[in-house]
Every structure is written in C-alpha cells, then in structure tokens.
N, C-alpha and C positions, 0 to 999 in steps of 0.2 A: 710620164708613163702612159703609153698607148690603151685605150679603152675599147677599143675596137680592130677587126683584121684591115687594112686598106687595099682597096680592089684595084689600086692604081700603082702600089709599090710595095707589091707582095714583098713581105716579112715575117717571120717567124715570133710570135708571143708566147709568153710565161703563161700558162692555160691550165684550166681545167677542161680535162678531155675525157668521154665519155663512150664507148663503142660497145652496143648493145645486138645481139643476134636470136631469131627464134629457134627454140631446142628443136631438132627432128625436123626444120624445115624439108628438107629435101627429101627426105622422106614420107614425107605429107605430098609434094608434088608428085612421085615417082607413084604413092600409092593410087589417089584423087583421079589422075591420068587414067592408070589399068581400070579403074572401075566409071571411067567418062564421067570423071567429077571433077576433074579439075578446073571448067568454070566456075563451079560452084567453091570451092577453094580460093580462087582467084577474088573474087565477086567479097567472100567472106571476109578474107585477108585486109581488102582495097575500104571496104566498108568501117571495119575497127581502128585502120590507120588513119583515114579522114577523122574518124568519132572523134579521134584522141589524140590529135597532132595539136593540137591549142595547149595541151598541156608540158608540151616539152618545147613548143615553140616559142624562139626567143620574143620577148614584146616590143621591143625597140631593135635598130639595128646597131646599138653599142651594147646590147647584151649578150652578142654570141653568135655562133653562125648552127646550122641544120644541115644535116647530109644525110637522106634516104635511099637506099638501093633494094629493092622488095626487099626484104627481113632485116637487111645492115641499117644498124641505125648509130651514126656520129653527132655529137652535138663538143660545139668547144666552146668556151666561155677565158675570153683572156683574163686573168687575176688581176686588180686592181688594188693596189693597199695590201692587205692581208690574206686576200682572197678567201676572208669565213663568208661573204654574203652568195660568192660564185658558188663554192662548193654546196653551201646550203640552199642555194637554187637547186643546182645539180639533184640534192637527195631526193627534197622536195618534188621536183617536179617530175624525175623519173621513176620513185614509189609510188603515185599516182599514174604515168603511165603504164608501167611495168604490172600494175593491181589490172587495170583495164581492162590490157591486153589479154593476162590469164585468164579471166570473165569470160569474153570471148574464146576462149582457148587457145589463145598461143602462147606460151609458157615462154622465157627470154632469160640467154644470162648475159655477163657483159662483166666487164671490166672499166677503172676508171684509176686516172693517171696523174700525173701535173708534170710537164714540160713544154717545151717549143712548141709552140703549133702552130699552124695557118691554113685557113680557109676562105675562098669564095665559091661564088653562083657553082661553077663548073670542079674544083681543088681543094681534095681535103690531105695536108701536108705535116709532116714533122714526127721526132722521135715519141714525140706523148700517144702519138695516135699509136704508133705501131706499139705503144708496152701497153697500152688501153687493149687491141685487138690479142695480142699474147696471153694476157690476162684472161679476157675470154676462150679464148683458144686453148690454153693449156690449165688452166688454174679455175678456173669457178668449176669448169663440169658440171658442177648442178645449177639447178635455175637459182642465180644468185647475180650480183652484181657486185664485183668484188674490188676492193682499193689497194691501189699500190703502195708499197712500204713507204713514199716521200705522199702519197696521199691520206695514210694513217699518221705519219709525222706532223705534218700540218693540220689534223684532227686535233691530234693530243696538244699543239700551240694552244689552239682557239678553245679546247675543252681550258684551260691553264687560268682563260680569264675570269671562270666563275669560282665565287669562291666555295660552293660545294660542287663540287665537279657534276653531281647526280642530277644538278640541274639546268644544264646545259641541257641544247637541244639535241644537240649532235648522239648525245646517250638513247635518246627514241629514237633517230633518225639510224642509227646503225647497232647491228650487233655482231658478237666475235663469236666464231665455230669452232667446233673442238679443233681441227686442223690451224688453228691460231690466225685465219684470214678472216678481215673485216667484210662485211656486207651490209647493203644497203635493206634494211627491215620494211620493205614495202608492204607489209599490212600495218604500216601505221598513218598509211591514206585512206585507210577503211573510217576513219574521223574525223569527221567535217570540226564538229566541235566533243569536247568532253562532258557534256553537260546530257540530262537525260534522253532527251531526244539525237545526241549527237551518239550515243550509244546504243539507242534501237536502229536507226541508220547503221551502225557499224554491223552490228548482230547480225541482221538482213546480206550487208557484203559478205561476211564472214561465213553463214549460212551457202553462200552461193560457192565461195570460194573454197567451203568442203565439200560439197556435191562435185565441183569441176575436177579438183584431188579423187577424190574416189572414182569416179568416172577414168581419170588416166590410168590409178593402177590396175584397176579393170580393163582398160584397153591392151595393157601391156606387162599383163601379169606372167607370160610365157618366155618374156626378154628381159631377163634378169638384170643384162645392164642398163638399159632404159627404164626398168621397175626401181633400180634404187635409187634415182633419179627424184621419181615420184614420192619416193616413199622420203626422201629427203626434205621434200617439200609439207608430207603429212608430218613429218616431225616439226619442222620448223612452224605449222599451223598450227599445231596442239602447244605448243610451247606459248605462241602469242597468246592462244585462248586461255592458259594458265593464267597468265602475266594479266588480262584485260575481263574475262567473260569466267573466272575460276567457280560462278555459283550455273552457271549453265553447262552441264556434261554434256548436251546435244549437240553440243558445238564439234564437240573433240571426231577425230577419224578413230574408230576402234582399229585393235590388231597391231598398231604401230608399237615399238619400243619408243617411251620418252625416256630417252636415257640422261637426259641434262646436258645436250650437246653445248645446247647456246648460252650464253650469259651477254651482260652486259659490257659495252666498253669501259675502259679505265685509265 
C-alpha cells in the first residue's frame, strides 16, 4: 500500500481529503477595493496564511501533499492501514488552523472526504476532492468543516476500538449539529494542555474568539443571511464555554438562543 502520491507516476490513492474556503471572501475583496483597502486586505490575508501554514503542513513528504489558492485550501493525506492516524491529523491540525485564522478574522468552512486522490507540485486530482469541495459548497454553510457520510463511517470504526466510546479522542475532536452533520469542534485547539495553566491559555483564546463573534454579528447585523451565519458560530461558542469554562459567564456571547443544537458523537 502506497504511503505517498508519486510525482513520476501519477496515480490515484484511498485519501483523506480536506477542502477548506474563507466565508465572504469575495466579498471582502470587492468591499476592501471600493474603499482602497484592498492592499491592506491582501497584506492581512498573506500575513495569517504564512503565521499558520506550519500547522496544516505536511512534515514529511509521505504525510500528504498542500494546495493553496488565496482562500482555497486542499490538503490530502493518502490512508495507510486504517487511516485513524490520517484522519486525526486531519482534525487536529485543521482545528488549529481553522481557530487561527478566525483570530485573524477570516472565518473558513470546508468539507472533508475519503476517496481517490492525487496530488503534486502543480495537480490536485480525484473524486474525494470534488465531494470535499460539494460539501463545502453546498452542506456546511456555516463556518464549519464538515465530514462526509463514508468519513463519519470510518469515525464510528476507529471510535469501536475503545472500550468506552466517550474516551476516544475523536468525541473532542468532532461534534454532531442538529441538522445530523458531523463537524470538526475546532475550539478544542484553544488547549495546549488540560491542566491549569493550559486552561487560562484557553480562556485568553476563547476570550478573543468572543470578541471576534460579536464584532462579525455587529458587522453584519443588517444581512440576515450572513448574520445567521455568525450567530451560528455564537451558539456553537457558548455551547463549548458550557461544556469547558461553565463557572465563567464572561465567556458566553449574550442575546444568542442556546437551544442545545450540538452534542456529542456516538
């Protein structure tokens, strides 16, 4: 079984595949321009993607390949064995970039796949990529990164090997939406470690990453279909600060409905 794409006899591998896009991009160009900001935009953008390309890029080159196109972001990692180590790179490393990026403020949803893939330097190929980019396209809508039905199947395998399911990592690493679609819980890279200090570090991101939420539905309180967008994202906020910071209220976005959208996988 191939570990790697070969740049000499391009072939299609069994993948995990990843396609990621920022929310409103073009819209952000189109505005930034009329008001001769769009270097400043540019300049923004180029700055956060350098910061935090070490975190999605592969370390070796049998871990995967990278494909950037200003805001498109592909990553595929061919499965190896079981492929629980790929996928949990995959979460991993894109709940961390994904947390980032919002910091910055580029809010990202994205979709994530398992089939044929192939990529080199110049070609990113195969059916996984195009139901990774679908998924984005038609199915997350909100800033979410969300898993395809044979990427939740092979969730549920590798959740099978522990014997209390609740302790699996995969249970932090993703949660399920009232719409019954998997997604990747990326404020759980707000935690370096669980221990106290890895907790006031969290509080601090978490902190930031309610101010950056309130800030957007403030931007775009007048467009209701971009505000529920935002407001998607203060619930799924308030919901983690439940689950992690329940004795700090400061944390919480006021005005939202927490209506118990999300829960755990199972």
């Amino acid at each position: 079984m191939k570990e790697t794409y070969d740049l000499h006899n391009p072939e299609m591998l069994n993948s995990a595949v990843c396609f990621i896009d920022i929310l409103g991009f073009s819209s952000m160009i189109e505005q930034s321009c009329k008001n001769n900001s769009g270097n400043q935009l540019l300049n923004k953008l180029c700055t956060s993607i350098n910061d935090n390309i070490n975190l999605i890029n592969p370390r070796t080159k049998y871990s995967g390949s990278i494909k950037i196109f200003t805001d498109n972001i592909v990553i595929g990692k061919p499965i190896f064995e079981d492929g629980e180590s790929e996928l949990g790179s995959i979460f991993l490393s894109f709940s961390a970039y994904q947390l980032s990026l919002i910091l910055d403020g580029f809010f990202v949803r994205g979709g994530i796949s398992i089939g044929d893939y192939y990529a080199n330097e110049h070609v990113s190929f195969g059916p996984a990529l195009l139901e990774a980019h679908n998924i984005e396209n038609c199915i997350a809508k909100t800033p979410r990164i969300v898993l395809s039905k044979e990427t939740k199947k092979l969730v549920k395998h590798h959740i099978s090997y522990y014997s209390n399911p609740m302790h699996a990592p995969q249970v932090s690493n993703i949660f399920e939406d009232v719409d019954g679609e998997w997604f990747v819980n990326y404020l759980e890279a707000a935690f370096q470690d669980r221990d106290s200090a890895g907790y006031l570090h969290a509080q601090k991101i978490m902190e930031q990453h309610r101010d950056m939420v309130i800030n957007k539905i403030s931007q775009c309180k007048n467009d209701q279909k971009v505000l529920n967008k935002y407001e998607w994202v203060a619930q799924y906020h308030n919901h983690f600060c439940k689950l992690n910071f329940s004795q700090n209220r400061n944390l919480q976005i006021q005005g939202v409905n927490n209506s118990g959208r999300f829960k755990f996988i199972s």
